[in-house]
C-alpha positions in Angstrom: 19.3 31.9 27.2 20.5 33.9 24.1 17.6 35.6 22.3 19.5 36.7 19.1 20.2 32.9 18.9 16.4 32.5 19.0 15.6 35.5 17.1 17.6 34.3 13.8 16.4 31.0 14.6 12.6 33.0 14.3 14.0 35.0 11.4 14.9 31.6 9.6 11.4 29.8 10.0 9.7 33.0 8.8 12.1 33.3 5.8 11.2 29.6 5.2 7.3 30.5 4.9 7.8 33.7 3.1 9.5 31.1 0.5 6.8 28.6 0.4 9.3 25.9 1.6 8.1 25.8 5.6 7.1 21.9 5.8 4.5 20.8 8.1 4.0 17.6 10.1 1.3 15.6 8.8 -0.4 13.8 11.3 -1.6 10.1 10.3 -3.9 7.6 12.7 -4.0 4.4 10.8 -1.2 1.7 9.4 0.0 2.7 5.8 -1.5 0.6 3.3 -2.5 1.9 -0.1 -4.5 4.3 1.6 -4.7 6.3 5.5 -6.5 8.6 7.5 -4.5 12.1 7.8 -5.4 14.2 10.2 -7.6 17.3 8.8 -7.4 15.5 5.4 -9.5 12.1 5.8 -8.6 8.9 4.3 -6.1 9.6 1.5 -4.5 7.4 -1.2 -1.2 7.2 -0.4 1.8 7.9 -2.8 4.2 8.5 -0.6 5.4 5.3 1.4 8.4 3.7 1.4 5.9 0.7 1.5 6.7 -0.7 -1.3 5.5 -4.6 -0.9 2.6 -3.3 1.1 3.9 -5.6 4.3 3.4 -2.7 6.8 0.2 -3.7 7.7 0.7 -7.9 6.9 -1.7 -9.6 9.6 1.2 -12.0 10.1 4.1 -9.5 10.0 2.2 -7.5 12.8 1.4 -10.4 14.7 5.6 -11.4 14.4 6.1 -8.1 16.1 3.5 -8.9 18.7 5.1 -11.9 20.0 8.6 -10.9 20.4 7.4 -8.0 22.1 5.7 -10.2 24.8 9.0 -12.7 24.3 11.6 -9.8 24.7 10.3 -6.6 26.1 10.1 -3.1 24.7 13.8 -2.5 23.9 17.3 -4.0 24.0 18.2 -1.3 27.0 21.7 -1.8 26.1 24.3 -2.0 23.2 25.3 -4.9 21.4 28.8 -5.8 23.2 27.4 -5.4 26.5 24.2 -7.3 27.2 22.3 -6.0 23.8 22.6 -8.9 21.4 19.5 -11.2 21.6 18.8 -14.1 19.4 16.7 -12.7 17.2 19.6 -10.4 16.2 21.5 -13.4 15.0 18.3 -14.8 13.3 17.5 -11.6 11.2 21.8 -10.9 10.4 21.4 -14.8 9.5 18.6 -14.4 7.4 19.5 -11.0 5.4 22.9 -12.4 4.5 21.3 -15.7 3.2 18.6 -13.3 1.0 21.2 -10.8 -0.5 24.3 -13.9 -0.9 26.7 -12.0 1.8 29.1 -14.1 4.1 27.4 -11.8 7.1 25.4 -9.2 8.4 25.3 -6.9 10.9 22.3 -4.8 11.9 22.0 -1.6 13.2 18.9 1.0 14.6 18.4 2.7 10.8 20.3 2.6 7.2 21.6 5.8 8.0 23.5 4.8 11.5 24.9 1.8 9.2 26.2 3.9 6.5 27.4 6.8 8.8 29.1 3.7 11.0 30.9 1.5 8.3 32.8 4.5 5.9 34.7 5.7 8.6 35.2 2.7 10.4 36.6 0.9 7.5 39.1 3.8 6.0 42.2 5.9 7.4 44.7 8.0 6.5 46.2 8.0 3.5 42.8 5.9 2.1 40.1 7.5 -0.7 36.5 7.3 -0.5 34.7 8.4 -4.1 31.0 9.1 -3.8 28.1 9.6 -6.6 26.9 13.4 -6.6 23.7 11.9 -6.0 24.3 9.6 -3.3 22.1 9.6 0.2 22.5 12.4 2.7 23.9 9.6 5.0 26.1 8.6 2.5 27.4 12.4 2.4 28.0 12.3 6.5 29.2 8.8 6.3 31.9 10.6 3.7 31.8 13.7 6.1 32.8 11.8 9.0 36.4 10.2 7.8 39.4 12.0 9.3 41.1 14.6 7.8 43.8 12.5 6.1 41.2 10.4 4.0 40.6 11.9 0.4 37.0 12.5 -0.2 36.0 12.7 -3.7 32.6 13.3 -5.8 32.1 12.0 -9.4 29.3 13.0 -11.6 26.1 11.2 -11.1 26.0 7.9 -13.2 28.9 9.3 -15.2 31.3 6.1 -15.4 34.4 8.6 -17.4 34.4 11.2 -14.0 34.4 7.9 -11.8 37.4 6.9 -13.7 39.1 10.5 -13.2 38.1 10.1 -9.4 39.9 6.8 -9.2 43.0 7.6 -11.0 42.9 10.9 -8.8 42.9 8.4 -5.9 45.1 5.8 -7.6 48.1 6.3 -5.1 46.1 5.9 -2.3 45.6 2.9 0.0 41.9 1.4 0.5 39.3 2.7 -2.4 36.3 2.9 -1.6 33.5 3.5 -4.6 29.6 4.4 -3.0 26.8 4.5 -5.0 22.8 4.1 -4.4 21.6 1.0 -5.9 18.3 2.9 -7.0 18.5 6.5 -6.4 15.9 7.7 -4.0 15.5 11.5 -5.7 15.6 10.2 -9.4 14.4 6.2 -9.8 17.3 5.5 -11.7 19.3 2.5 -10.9 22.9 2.9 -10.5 25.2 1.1 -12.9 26.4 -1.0 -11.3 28.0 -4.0 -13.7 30.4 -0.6 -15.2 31.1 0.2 -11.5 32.5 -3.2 -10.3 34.3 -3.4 -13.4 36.1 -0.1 -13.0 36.6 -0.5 -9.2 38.6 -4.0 -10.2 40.5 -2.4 -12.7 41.8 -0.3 -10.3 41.8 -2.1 -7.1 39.4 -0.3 -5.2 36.1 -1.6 -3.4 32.6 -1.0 -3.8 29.5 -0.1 -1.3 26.1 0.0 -2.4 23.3 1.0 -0.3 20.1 -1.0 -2.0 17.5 1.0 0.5 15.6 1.4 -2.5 16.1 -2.0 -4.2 15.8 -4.4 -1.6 12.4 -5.4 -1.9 11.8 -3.9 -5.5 14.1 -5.2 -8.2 15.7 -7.9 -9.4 13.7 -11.0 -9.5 13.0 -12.4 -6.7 13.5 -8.6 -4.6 17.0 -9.7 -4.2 17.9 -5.7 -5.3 21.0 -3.9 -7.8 22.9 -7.3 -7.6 20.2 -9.1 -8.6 19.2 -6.6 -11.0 22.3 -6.9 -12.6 22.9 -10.8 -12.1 26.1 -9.6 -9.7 24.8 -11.7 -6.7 27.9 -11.9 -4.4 29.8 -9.6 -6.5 29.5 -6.2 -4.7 32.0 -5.8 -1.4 29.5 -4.1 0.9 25.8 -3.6 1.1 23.7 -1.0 3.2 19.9 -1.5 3.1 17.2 -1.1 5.5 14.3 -3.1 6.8 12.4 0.8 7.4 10.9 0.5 3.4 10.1 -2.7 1.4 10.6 -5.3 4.4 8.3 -4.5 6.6 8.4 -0.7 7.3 9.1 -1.0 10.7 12.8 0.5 10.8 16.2 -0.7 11.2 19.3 -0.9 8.9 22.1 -3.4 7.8 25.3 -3.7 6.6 26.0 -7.3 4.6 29.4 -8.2 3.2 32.6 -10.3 3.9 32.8 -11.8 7.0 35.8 -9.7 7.9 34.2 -6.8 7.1 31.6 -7.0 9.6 34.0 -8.5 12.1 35.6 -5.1 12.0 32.4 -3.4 12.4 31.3 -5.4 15.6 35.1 -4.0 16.7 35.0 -0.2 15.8 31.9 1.3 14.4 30.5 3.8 16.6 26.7 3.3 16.2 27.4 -0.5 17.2 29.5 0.5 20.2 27.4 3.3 21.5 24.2 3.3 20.7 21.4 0.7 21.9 20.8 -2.2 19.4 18.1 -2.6 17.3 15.1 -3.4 19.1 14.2 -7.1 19.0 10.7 -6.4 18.3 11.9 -4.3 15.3 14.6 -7.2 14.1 11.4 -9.8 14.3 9.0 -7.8 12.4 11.6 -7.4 9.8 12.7 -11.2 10.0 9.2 -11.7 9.3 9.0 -9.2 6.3 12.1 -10.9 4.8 10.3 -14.7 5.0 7.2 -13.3 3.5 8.7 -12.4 0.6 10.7 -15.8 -0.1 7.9 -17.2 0.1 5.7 -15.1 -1.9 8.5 -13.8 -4.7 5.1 -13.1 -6.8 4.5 -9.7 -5.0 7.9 -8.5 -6.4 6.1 -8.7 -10.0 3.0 -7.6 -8.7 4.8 -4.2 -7.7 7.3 -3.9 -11.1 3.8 -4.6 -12.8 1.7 -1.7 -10.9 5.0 0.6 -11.3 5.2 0.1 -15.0 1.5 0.8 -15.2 1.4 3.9 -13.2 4.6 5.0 -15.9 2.8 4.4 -19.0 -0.4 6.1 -17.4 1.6 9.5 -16.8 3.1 9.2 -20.3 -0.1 8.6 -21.8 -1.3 11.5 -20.1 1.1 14.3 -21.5 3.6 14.0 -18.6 7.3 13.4 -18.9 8.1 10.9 -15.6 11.8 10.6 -15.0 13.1 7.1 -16.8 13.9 4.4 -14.1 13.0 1.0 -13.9 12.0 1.2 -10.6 8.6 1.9 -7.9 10.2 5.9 -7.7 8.6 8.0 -10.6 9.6 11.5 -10.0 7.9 14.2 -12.1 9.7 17.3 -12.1 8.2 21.0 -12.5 11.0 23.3 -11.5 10.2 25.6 -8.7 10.3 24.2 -4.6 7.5 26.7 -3.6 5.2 25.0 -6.8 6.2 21.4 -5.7 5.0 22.3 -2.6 1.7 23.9 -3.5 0.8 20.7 -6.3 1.5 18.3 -3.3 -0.8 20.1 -1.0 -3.5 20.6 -3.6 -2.9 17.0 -4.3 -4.2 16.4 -0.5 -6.8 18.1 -0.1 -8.3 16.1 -3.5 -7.5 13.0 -1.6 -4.4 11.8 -2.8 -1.0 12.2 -0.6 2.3 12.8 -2.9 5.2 14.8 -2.0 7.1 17.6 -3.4 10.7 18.1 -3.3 12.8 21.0 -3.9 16.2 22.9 -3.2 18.2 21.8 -1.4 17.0 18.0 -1.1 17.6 18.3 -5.0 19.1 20.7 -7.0 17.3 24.2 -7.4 15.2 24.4 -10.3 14.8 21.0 -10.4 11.6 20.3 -7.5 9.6 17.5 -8.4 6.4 15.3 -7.8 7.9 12.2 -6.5 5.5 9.2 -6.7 6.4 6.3 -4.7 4.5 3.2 -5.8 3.1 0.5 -3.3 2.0 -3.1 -4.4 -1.1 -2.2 -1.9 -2.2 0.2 -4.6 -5.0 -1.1 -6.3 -5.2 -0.1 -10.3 -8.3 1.8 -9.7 -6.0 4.2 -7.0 -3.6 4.6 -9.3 -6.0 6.1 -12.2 -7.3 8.1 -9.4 -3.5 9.4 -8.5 -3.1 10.2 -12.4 -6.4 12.0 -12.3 -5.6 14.0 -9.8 -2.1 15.1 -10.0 -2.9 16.1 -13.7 -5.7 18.2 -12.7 -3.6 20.0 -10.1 -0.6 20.4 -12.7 -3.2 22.1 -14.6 -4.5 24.6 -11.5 -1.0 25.2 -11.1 -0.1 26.3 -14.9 -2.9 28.1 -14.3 -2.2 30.5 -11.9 
């Protein structure tokens, strides 16, 4: 063993504490709902989740999960062309491409494998792939992972002029490829998307979208960007998850043309060599994704408690990010203060997180509030309560 590999590893982690940046594990023993017990902590309200519906703890959702695990074991032990692919694989592919009006749908073990798997699967040399600054970190190693002879460009975030540079840049290219987040997770914003199609027709390039943080919270019915937008059917490819709104429990899909994910089954990596998702995963999220056709009421329920938590941090002197979605991120500059509000937030009983550098850019750390249709009004004046009084300690200090 090398132990100046160790030592700068040591050096690193003690440089990271020095900073104020070290993150520590927080250890949780109940489902998420609007509120759990943390370890050292107690029972906390919970800002945090990607819960957005509040399904992770659905009686019905669990109990889904319950009998496919005494239906179909505790894993797939295999990957999908081999002996991997169970029924309820086809169900929930069935089901997702039905919900976001796709041809087809193929799942895989997170969003991130899905979006790592399809960029470079679908381009080669002499293609172009043009990404939002903002975009996902897997969308970055999805990018990061075409071969050399693919063109990888950034444009501005939301900034429909630079994606035109980027795709005249790219214009003597072969495949196109546009990215964007359909709400991006860092800043609540939702992308925009009608001005993105439009310029991806004009100039004959294709565009992904990964809804992670829209399937489940906007547009109508929870139908995401696409519905948003009324572009149902009019985006090329879709990356989502089932790990946030639909259920919590994890797994990710890609949705599109039936071609497309023809070509996926045939030469994505994840799919070939990685175990499937597991069918007790694929049922709890088949489950999630019924629920919510047939209660499309919880999707208001959610935009209403999201607005409401908005107006109450406007009302309270605070200047939330605009977005019209369940992320409200309140920014206040330095990581190490993030940090320090977030954990002051705790111990008072509510559980928010703080982001800095360089999950978003330096001198721009932030609160970010993640609302849950499990919140009850009353825990949201609470969170208000609280994360103004620790502002306060902070400017204090």
């Amino acid at each position: 063993m090398s132990d100046k590999f160790y030592a700068n590893l040591q050096n690193t982690l003690e440089s990271l504490k020095t900073s104020g940046t070290y993150k520590n594990l927080k250890y949780l023993s109940s489902p998420l709902s609007n509120s759990a017990f943390v370890e050292e902590y107690g029972k906390v309200t919970i800002l945090c989740s990607n819960n957005y519906l509040g399904l992770a703890d659905k009686p019905e959702i669990i109990q889904a999960g319950i009998d496919a695990l005494k239906k179909y074991g505790a894993g797939a032990a295999s990957v999908r062309f081999i002996c991997g692919t169970f029924d309820i694989h086809r169900a929930l592919e069935e089901k997702i491409s039905d919900f976001l009006h796709t041809e087809a749908a193929l799942t895989y073990t997170s969003c991130w494998s899905a979006n790592t798997a399809v960029i470079p699967a679908i381009l080669g040399p002499g293609d172009a792939v043009i990404s939002d600054e903002l975009n996902h970190a897997s969308i970055i190693d999805g990018c990061r992972l075409v071969g050399k002879d693919v063109k990888r460009l950034v444009y501005k975030h939301s900034d429909m002029d630079s994606l035109e540079e980027k795709l005249k840049e790219a214009s003597d290219c072969g495949t196109i490829l546009v990215v964007t987040d359909g709400v991006f997770s860092m800043e609540g914003d939702v992308a925009k998307l009608p001005e993105i199609v439009a310029l991806a027709e004009r100039y004959g390039a294709i565009v992904m979208m990964d809804d992670s943080h829209a399937t489940g919270v906007i547009g109508k019915s929870g139908r995401g960007t696409a519905e948003y937008y009324n572009m149902l059917g009019k985006v090329d490819i879709i990356s989502g998850t089932f790990g946030k709104a639909l259920g919590g429990a994890g797994g990710g899909f890609i949705a599109g043309r039936k071609p497309l994910i023809d070509m996926l089954v045939q030469k994505s990596r994840p799919h070939l060599f990685s175990n499937s998702l597991p069918p007790v995963l694929a049922a709890i999220a088949l489950a999630a994704v019924e629920y919510l056709e047939s209660n499309p009421q919880i999707v208001e329920s959610l935009r209403s408690k999201a607005k409401y938590m908005r107006q109450e941090l406007i009302k309270a002197g605070l200047e939330p990010l605009e977005g019209d979605s369940a992320i409200i991120p309140i920014i206040v500059g330095d990581t190490a203060k993030a940090i320090c509000i977030a954990d002051a937030m705790l111990k008072k009983g509510v559980y928010a997180t703080g982001f800095g550098y360089p999950v978003v850019p330096e001198g721009k750390a932030r609160i970010r509030i993640q609302v849950s249709d499990a919140l009850t009004y009353d825990d949201i004046d609470l969170s208000v309560r609280v994360l103004c009084e620790c502002l306060r300690q902070s400017a204090a200090v």
